[in-house]
C-alpha positions in Angstrom: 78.2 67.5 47.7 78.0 66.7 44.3 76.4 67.1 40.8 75.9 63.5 40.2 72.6 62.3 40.5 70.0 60.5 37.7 69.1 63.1 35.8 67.2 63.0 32.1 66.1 65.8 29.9 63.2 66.2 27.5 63.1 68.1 24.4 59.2 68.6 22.4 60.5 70.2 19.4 58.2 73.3 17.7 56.8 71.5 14.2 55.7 73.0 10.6 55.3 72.3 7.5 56.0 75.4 5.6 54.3 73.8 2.2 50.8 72.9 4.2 50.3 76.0 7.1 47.4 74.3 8.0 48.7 70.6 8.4 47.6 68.6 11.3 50.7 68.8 14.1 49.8 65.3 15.7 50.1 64.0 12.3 52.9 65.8 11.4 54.9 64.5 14.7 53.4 61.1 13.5 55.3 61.7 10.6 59.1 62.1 12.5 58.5 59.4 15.0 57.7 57.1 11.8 60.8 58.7 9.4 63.6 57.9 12.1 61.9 54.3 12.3 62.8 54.1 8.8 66.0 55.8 9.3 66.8 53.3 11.7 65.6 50.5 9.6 67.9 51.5 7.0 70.9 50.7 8.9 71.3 52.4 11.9 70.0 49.7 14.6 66.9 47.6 14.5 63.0 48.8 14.8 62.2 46.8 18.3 60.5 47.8 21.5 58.2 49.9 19.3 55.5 49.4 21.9 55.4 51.5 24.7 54.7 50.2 28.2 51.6 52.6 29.9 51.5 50.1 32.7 53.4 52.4 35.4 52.4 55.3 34.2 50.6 57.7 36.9 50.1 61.1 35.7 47.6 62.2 37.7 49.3 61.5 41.2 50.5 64.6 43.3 53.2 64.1 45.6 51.1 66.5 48.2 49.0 63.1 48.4 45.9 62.5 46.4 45.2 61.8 42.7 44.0 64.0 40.5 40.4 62.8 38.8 40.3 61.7 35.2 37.1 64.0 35.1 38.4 67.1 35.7 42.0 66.6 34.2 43.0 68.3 31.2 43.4 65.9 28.2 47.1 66.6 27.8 47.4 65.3 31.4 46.5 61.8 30.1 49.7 60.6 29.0 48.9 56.9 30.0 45.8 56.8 27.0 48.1 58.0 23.7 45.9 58.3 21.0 47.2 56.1 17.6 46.7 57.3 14.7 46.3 54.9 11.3 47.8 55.1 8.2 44.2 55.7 6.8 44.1 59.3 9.0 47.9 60.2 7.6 46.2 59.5 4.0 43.0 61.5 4.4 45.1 64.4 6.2 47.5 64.9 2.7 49.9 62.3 3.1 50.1 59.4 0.9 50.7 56.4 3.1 51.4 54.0 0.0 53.9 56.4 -1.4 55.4 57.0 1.8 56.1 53.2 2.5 59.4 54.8 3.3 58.1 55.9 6.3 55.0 54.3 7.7 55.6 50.3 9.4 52.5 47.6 9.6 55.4 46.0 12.3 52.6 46.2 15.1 50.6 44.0 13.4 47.5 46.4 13.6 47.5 49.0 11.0 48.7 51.6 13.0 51.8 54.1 12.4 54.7 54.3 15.2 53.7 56.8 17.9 56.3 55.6 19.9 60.1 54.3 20.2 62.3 52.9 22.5 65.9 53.9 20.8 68.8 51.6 20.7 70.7 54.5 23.1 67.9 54.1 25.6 65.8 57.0 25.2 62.3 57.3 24.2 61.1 59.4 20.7 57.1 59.7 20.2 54.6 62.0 19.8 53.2 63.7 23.0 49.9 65.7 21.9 50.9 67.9 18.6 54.9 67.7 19.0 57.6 65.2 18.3 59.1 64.5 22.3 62.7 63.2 22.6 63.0 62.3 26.2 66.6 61.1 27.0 68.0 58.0 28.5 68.8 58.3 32.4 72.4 59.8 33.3 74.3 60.0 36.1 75.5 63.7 35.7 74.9 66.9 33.9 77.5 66.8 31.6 75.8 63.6 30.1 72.9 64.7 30.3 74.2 67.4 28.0 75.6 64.9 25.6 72.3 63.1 25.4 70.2 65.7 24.9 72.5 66.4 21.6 71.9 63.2 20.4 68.4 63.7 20.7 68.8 66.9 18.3 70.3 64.5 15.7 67.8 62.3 16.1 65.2 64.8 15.4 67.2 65.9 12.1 67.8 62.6 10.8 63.5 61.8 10.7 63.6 65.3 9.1 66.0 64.2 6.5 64.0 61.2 6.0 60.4 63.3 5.7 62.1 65.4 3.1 63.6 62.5 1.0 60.9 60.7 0.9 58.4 60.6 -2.3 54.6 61.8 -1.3 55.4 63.4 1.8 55.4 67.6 2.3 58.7 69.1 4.1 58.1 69.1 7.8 60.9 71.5 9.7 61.8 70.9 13.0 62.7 73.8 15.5 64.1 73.2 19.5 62.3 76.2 20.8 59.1 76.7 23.1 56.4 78.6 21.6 54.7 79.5 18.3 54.1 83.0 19.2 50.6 82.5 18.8 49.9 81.6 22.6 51.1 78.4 22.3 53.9 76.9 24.3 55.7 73.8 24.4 58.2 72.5 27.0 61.3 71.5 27.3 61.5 69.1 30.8 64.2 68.2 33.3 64.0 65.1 35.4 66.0 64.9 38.9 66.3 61.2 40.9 65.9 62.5 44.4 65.5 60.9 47.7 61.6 60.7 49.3 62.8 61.4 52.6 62.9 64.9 51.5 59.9 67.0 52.4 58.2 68.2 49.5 57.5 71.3 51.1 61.5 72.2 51.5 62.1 71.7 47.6 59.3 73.7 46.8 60.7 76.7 48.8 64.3 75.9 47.9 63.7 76.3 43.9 60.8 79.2 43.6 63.7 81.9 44.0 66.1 79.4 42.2 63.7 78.8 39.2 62.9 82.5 39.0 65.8 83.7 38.7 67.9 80.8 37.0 66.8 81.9 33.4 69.7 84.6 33.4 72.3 81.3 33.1 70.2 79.8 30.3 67.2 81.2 29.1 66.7 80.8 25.5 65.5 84.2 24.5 63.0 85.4 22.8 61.3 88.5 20.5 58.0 89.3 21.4 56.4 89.9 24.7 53.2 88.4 26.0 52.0 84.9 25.5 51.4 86.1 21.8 54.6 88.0 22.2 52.5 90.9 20.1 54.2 93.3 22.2 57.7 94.6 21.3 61.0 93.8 23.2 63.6 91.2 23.7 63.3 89.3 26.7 65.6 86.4 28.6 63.2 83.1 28.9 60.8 82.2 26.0 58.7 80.1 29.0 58.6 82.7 31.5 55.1 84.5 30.6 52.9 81.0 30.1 53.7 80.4 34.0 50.5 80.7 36.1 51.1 79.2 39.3 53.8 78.5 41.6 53.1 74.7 42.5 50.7 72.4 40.8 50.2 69.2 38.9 49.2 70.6 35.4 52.1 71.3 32.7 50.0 72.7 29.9 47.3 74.4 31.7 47.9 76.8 34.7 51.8 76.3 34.2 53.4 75.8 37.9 57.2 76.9 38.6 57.1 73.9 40.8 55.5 70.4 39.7 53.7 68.2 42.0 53.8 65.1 39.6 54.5 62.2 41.4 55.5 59.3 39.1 59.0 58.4 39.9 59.7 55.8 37.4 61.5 53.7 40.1 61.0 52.4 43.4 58.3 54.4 44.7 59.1 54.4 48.2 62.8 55.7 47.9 63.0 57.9 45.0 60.9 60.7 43.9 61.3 61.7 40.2 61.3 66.0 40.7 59.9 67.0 37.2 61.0 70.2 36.0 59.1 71.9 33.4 60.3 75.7 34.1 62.6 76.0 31.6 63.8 76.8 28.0 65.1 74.5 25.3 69.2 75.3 24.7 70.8 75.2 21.5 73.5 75.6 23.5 75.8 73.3 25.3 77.0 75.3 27.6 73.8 76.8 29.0 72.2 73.5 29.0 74.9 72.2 31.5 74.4 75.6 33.2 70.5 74.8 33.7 70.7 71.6 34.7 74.7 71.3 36.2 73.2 74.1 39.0 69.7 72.9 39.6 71.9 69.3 40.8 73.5 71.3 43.2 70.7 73.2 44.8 68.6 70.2 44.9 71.6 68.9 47.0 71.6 71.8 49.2 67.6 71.4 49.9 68.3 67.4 50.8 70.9 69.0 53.5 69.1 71.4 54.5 71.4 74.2 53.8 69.6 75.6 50.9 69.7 80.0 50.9 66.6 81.3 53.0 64.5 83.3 50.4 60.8 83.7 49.3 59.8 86.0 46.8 56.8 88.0 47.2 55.4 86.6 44.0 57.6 84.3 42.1 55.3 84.1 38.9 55.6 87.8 38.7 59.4 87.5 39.3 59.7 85.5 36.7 57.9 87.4 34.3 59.3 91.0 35.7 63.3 89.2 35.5 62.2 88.0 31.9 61.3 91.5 30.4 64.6 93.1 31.0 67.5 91.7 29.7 69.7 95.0 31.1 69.6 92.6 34.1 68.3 95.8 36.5 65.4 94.4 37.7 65.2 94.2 41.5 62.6 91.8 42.6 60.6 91.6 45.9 61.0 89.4 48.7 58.8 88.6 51.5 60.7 90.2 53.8 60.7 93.2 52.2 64.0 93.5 50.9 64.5 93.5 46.8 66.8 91.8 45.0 68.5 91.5 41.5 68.4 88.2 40.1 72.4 88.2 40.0 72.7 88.8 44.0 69.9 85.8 44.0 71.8 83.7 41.7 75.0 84.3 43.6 73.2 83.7 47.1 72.7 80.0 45.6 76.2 79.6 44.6 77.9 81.2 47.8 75.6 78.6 49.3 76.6 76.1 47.5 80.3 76.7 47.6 80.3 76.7 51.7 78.5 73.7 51.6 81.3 71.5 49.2 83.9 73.2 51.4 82.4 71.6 54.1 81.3 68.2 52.6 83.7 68.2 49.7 83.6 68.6 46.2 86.4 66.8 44.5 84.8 65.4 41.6 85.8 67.2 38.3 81.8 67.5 37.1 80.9 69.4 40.0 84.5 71.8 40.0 83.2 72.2 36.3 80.1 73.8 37.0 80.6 75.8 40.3 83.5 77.6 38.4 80.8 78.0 35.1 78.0 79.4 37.2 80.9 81.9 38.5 82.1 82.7 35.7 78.7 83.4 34.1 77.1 85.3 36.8 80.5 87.9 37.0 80.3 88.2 33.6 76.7 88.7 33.1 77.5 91.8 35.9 80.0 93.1 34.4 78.7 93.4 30.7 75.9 91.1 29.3 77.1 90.9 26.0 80.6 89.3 27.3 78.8 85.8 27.8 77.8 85.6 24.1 79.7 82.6 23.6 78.6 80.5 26.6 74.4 82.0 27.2 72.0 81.5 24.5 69.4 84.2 25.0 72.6 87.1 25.0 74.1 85.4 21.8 70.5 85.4 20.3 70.1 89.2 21.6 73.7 90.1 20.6 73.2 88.9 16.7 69.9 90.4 16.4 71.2 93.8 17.6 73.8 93.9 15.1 70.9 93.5 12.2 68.8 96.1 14.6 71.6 98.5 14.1 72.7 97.9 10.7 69.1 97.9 9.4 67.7 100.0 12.0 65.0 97.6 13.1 62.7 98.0 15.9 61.6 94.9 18.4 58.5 94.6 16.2 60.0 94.0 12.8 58.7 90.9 11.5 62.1 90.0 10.3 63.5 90.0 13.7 60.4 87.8 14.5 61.6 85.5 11.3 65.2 85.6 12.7 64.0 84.4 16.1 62.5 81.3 14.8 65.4 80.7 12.3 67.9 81.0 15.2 66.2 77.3 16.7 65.9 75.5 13.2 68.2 72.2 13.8 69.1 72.4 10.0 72.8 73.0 10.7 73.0 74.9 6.9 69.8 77.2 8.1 69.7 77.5 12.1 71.3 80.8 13.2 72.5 79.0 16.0 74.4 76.1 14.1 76.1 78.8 12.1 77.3 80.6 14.9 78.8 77.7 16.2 80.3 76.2 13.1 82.0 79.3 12.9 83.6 78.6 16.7 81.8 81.3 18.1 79.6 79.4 20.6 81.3 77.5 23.1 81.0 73.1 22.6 81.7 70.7 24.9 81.5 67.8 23.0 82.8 66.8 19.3 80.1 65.6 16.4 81.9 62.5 17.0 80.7 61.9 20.9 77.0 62.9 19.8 77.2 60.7 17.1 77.7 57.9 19.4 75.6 58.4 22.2 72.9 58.7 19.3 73.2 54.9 19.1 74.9 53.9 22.0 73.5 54.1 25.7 74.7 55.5 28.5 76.9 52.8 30.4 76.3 53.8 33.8 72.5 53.4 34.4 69.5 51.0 33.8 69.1 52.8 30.0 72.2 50.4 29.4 70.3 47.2 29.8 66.7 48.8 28.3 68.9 50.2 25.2 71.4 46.9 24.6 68.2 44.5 24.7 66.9 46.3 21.6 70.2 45.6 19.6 70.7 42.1 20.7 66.8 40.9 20.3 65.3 43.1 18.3 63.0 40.6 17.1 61.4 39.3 21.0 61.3 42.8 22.2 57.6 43.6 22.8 57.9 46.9 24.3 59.9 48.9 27.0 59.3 51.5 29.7 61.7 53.7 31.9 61.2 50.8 34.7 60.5 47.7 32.4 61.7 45.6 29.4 59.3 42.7 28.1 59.9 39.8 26.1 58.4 37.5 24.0 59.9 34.2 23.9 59.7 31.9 21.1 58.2 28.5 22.2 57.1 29.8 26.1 53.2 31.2 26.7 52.5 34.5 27.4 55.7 37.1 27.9 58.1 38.2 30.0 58.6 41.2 31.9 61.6 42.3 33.7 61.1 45.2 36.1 63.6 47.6 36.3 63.0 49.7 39.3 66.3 50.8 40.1 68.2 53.4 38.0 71.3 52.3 38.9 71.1 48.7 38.2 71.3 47.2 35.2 74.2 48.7 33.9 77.3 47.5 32.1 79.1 46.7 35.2 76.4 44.4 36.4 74.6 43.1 32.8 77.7 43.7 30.0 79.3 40.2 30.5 75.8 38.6 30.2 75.2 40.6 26.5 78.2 39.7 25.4 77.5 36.1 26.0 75.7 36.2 23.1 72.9 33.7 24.7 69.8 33.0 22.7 66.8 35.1 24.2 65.6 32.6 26.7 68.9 31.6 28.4 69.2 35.6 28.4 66.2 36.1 30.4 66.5 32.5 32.4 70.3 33.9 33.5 68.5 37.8 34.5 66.2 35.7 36.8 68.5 33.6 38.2 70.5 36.6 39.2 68.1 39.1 40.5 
């Protein structure tokens, strides 16, 4: 038994532009995806593989077996039709396009700005709906996926750098949290390689009491209660009351704890791609390798069949119930009758775990890592919340704003406390509460500003993102566009293009394709060699 498994995470970040309150968010996010491909133009890699590949893409399919009809789907469902925007819209909605040359590219030839990217580190950064999306490059274990999903916050900062720099164009701030407080939520999205052999219906019953309940290791917190949060109180999971349902297919209408998406982004017959939209978007390192380090190992305990044999009465209104009290009190009911803490819940998953890797195994480092963490955080969580300060976002949120509720004697409902909440998620490392804390070593890091930095231009080694994210440095110029299971190329003198499928996640690494990159072949003896040894 073991963490290791492909596993990519997805941030949408929260977008404003304090100087225009009522400025256009698509346009806005327009705006990031378009100042990191100037950022990146300016000497941090080469703008290629702009164009994203749809042709995959299957939204609408459920893994209980049928397709969802364009008809009735919600428009934010449709991510295979992106709308494009022109430069002409940016213009008319306040910004200057011809005085933000620094931002805007003609590179596709049609007028249009960037919606999307392919980054040189393998991950994807476009605008999905009225938010700027980092998705991450594939990795092979939580602790990476950690590391990537940093780089994707300094990816975010440096187009927010860019906006601000840049003549004709209004500040645009970028925060990594997941709602506006105005009813509006946004997600932050995990992405699990898992086998198809797997009955849907066990993973569906293995995570309801694990997704309920797992916002205690890494919620993000949040002031405010209610979608609107208009009514007063701290409470664990900024998600937790826009869930509706317990399984479905929709993200942004009629939230599910469960997602039936069933779009694998790999060979469809072996893997299924388990997309996880219940939960928060960390700041912290820590409880980001907490949410997604434990999720790895109950999803190996429901491919095993040795998974904890629970079912909550109503895991929606666990969620929501475990949410509103941060004491941590809150018993929850089963369907058996019984009630339950979401401690003894959380522990019944690791006990679970931990018999399992003494039968099986667990020598691997990663996985010794993260079994002792989710121990470590669950005793201390019983013993007194505010001891796991330095490791759990939402009690280091709820700890800092309790010193200003004491020292100023604030209730819940203070608008300053509301003000503080969103300040805490700002990335600006000078201005988000967050950043300070941890500048001033009192938030636990696993990695140095030198690691991020690297994997911000550098893919992982280990998976297919190696090959997507190495041919956008080396051919930057006969790139025509990527996807998570393609690369295609144009090829100077040869009709038409060519596409390589990439269906396997764990192909195309630097083990198998490193020798041929640094080969330094022109772009058709590149592509002649890949077919020759597929």
């Amino acid at each position: 038994m073991s963490v290791h498994r492909v596993i990519g995470l997805e941030t949408e970040f929260g977008v404003l532009a304090p100087s225009q309150p009522g400025a256009n968010s698509t346009i806005l996010s327009a705006q990031v995806i378009n100042a990191y491909a100037a950022t990146v133009r300016a000497g941090y890699g080469h703008l290629a593989g702009t164009r994203w590949d749809y042709a995959d893409e299957a939204p609408l399919a459920d893994t209980r077996g049928w397709n969802m009809s364009r008809a009735v789907a919600d428009a934010s469902q449709l991510t295979d039709t992106p709308r494009e925007l022109t430069a002409e819209e940016i213009a008319l909605a306040g910004g200057d396009s011809r005085a933000g040359s620094t931002l805007y590219s003609e590179e596709d030839g049609d007028g249009h700005v960037l919606m999307n990217m392919v980054l040189g580190n393998g991950a994807r950064l476009y605008v999905d709906h009225a938010h700027p999306e980092y998705s991450s490059p594939e990795t092979t274990g939580p602790h990476a996926a950690v590391l990537y999903d940093q780089a994707g916050d300094q990816v975010a900062l440096a187009a927010q750098r860019r906006i601000a720099e840049s003549p004709g164009f209004a500040e645009v701030l970028l925060y990594k949290n997941n709602t506006d407080n105005k009813g509006v939520s946004y997600g932050a999205h995990e992405n699990y390689l898992m086998p198809r052999t797997t009955p849907f219906d066990d993973i569906a019953a293995g995570l309801l009491p694990f997704f309920a309940t797992r916002q205690i290791l890494c919620g993000a917190g949040r002031v405010g209660v209610g979608m609107t949060g208009k009514d007063p109180g701290y409470q664990i999971s900024q998600r937790a009351d826009f869930f509706e349902a317990e399984v479905g297919l929709e993200t942004t209408i009629r939230r599910p704890l469960v997602n039936t998406r069933d779009e694998p982004h790999a060979t469809w017959e072996k893997y299924r791609r388990l997309h996880v939209i219940a939960g928060d978007a960390n700041l912290g390192q820590v409880s980001t390798l907490l949410r997604v380090g434990t999720t790895a190992l109950v999803l190996a305990l429901i491919e095993a069949g040795a998974a904890p044999v629970l079912e909550l009465r109503d895991a929606v209104t666990a969620v929501q119930q475990i949410s509103h009290d941060p004491t941590l009190r809150t018993v929850v009911e089963l369907a058996d009758g019984r009630r339950m803490r979401a401690l003894d819940i959380q522990q019944a998953y690791l006990d679970a775990a931990r018999r399992h890797c003494a039968r099986t195994g667990a020598d691997d480092a990663q996985t010794t890592d993260v079994l002792t963490r989710w121990q470590d955080t669950l005793d201390a969580l019983a013993a007194d919340v505010s001891s796991a300060k330095a490791t759990v976002d939402w009690v280091a949120k709820m700890d800092l704003m309790n010193r200003y509720r004491d020292r100023d004697a604030l209730a819940w409902d203070d608008d300053r406390l509301a003000m503080m909440d969103l300040q805490w998620a700002d990335l600006r490392p000078e201005k988000g509460l967050y950043h300070r804390l941890a500048a001033r070593g009192l938030m636990e890091t696993l990695f140095t500003a030198e690691q991020v930095h690297s994997a911000v231009v550098h893919p992982p080694e280990d998976t297919r993102a190696y090959f997507r994210g190495r041919c956008l440095g080396a051919y930057p110029d006969d790139v025509l566009g990527a996807s998570w299971d393609a690369v295609t190329f144009s090829i100077p003198g040869r009709p038409g293009t060519q596409r390589i499928a990439t269906p396997e996640p764990l192909r195309g690494t630097r083990e198998m394709v490193g020798a041929l990159f640094d080969a330094g072949l022109d772009v058709a003896a590149f592509v002649d060699e890949l077919r020759r040894g597929s």
